[in-house]
ZAMAR-489511 format. One record per residue: residue in one letter; residue number from 1; x negated, y, z of N, C-alpha, C in turn. Coordinates in pm, whole numbers. Layout:
BEGIN
A,NUM,X,Y,Z,X,Y,Z,X,Y,Z
...
END
This chain:
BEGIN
X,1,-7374,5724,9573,-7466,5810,9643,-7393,5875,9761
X,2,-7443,5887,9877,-7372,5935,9998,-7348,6072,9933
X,3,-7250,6089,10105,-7218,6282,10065,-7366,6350,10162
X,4,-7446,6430,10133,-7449,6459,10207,-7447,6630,10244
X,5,-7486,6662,10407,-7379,6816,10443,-7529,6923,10345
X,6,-7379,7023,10311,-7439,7145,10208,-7603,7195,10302
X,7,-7672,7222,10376,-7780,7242,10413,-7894,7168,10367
X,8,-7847,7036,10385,-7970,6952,10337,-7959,6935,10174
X,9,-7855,6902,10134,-7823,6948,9977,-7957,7023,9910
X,10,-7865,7174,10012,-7948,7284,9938,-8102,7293,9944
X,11,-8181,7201,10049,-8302,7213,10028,-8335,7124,9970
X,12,-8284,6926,9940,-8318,6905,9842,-8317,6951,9713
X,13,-8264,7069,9659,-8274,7082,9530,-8397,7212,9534
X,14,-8427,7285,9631,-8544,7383,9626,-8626,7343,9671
X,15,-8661,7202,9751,-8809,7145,9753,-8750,6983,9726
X,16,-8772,6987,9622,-8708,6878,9565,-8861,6753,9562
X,17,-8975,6829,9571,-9099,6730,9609,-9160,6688,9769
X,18,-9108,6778,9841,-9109,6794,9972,-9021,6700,10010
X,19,-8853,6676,9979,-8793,6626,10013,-8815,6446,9955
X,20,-8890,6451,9817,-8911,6326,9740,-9032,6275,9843
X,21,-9131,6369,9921,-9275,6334,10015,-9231,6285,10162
X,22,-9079,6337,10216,-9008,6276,10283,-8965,6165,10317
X,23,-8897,6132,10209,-8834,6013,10214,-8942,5899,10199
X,24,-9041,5887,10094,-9191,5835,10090,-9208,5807,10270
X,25,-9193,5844,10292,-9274,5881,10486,-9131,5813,10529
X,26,-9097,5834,10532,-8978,5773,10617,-8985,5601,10557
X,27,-8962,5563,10476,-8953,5427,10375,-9092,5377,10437
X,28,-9230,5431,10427,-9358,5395,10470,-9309,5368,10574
X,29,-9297,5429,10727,-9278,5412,10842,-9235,5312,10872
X,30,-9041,5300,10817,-8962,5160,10868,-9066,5064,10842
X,31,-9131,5047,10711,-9193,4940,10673,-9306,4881,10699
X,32,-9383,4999,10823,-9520,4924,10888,-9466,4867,11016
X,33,-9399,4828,11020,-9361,4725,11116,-9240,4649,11171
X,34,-9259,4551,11283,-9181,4448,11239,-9043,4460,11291
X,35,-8972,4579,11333,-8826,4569,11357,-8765,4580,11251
X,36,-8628,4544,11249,-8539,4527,11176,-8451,4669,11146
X,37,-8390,4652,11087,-8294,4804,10979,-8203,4854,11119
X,38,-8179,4750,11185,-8051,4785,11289,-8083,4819,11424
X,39,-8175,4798,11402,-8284,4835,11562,-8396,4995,11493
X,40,-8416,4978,11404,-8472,5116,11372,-8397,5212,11348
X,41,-8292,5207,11351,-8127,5324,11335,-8100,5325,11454
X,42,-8100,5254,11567,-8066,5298,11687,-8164,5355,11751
X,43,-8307,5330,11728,-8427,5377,11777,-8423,5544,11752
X,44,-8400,5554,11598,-8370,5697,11546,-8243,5761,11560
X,45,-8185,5706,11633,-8050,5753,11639,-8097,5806,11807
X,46,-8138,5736,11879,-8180,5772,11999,-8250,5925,12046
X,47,-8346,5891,11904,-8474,5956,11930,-8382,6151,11880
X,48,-8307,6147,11771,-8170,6217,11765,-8161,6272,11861
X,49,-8022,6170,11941,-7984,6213,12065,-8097,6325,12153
X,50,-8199,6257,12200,-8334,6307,12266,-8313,6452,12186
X,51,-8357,6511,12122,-8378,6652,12065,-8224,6728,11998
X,52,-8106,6636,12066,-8012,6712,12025,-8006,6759,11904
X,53,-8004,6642,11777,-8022,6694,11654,-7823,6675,11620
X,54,-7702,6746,11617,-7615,6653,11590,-7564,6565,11488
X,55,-7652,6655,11373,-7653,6642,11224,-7699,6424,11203
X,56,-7838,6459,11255,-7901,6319,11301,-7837,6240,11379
X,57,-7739,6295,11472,-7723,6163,11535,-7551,6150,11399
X,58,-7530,6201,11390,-7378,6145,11304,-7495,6042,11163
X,59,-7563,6085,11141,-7657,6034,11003,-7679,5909,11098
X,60,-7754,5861,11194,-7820,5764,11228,-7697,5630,11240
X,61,-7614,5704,11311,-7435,5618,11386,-7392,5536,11278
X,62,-7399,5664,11146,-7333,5578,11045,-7451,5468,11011
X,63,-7542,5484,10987,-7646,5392,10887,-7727,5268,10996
X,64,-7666,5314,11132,-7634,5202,11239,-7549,5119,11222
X,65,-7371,5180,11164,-7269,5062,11145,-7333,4983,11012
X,66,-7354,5093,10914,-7416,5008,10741,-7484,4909,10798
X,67,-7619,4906,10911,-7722,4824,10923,-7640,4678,10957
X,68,-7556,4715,11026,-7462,4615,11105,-7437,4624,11292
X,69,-7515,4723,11325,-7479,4773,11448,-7348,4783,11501
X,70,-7309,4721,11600,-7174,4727,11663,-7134,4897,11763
X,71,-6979,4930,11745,-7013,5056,11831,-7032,5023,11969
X,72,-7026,4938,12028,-7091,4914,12160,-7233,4901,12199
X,73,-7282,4870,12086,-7428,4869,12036,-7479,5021,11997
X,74,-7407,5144,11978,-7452,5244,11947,-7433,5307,12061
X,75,-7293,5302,12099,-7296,5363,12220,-7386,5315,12352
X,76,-7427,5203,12364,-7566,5187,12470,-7636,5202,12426
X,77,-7686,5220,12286,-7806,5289,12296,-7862,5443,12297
X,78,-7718,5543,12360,-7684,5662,12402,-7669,5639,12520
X,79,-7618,5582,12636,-7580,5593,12719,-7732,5574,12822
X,80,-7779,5473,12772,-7910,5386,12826,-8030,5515,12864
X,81,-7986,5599,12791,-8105,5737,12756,-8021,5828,12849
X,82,-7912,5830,12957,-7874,5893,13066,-7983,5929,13197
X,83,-8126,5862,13234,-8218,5885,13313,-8323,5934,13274
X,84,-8320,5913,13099,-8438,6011,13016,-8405,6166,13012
X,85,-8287,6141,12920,-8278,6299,12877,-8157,6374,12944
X,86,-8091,6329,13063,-8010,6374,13125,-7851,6336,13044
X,87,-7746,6350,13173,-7602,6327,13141,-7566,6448,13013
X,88,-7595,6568,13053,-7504,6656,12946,-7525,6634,12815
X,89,-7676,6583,12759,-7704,6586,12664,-7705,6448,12605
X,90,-7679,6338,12679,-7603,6213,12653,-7467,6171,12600
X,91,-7346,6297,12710,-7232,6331,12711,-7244,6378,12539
X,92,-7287,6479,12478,-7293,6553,12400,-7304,6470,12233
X,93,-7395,6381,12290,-7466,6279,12189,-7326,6202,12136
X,94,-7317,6144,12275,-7182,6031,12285,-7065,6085,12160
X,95,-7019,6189,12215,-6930,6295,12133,-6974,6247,12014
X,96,-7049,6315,11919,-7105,6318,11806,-7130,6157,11752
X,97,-7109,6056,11840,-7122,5912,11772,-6955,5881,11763
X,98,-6873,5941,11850,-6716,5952,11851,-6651,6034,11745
X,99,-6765,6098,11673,-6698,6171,11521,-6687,6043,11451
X,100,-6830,6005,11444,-6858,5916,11323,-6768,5792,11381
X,101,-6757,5723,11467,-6671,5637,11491,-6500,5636,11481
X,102,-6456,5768,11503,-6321,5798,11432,-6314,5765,11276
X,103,-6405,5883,11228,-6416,5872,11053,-6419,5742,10977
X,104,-6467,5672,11016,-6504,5530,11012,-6361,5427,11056
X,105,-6317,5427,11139,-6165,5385,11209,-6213,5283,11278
X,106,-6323,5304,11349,-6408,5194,11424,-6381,5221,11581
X,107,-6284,5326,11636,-6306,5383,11762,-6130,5356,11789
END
């Protein structure tokens, strides 16, 4: 079972049906349609980046490499989003895929 960080922990165990109505929704979603595991982790890894989640984008990076995503493959699909959501918050993103890519010994 992954680790995952003490915040989300702590609310799976105090909405432990909320979080079970979650994941339901998320599993539904990937599964109404026809992309693949490694293209829907970069999509959400993107979509991350976009709202500056950093938590999400380290969650997405990794379950991008699991899918089989290359880090050149993660990192353009951060970089590519430089005319959407601007450099700083690209810059920022980037960073946060350079955690998970250290941790990993992929960088």
């Amino acid at each position: 079972m992954p680790k995952y960080p003490g915040q989300y922990t702590s609310i799976m165990k105090r909405y432990k049906s909320v979080m079970t109505s979650l994941e339901k929704l998320g599993k539904a979603t990937k599964a109404a349609g026809p992309l693949n595991k490694k293209t829907l982790e970069l999509v959400q890894l993107a979509a991350a980046a976009a709202i500056r989640a950093e938590g999400s984008v380290h969650s997405h990076a990794r379950r991008a490499l699991e899918a089989g995503a290359k880090p050149a493959e993660i990192q353009h699909a951060i970089i590519v989003l430089t005319s959407t959501i601007g450099f700083p918050t690209v810059s920022a993103a980037l960073s946060w895929v350079d955690d998970v890519l250290k941790k990993q010994g992929t960088k």
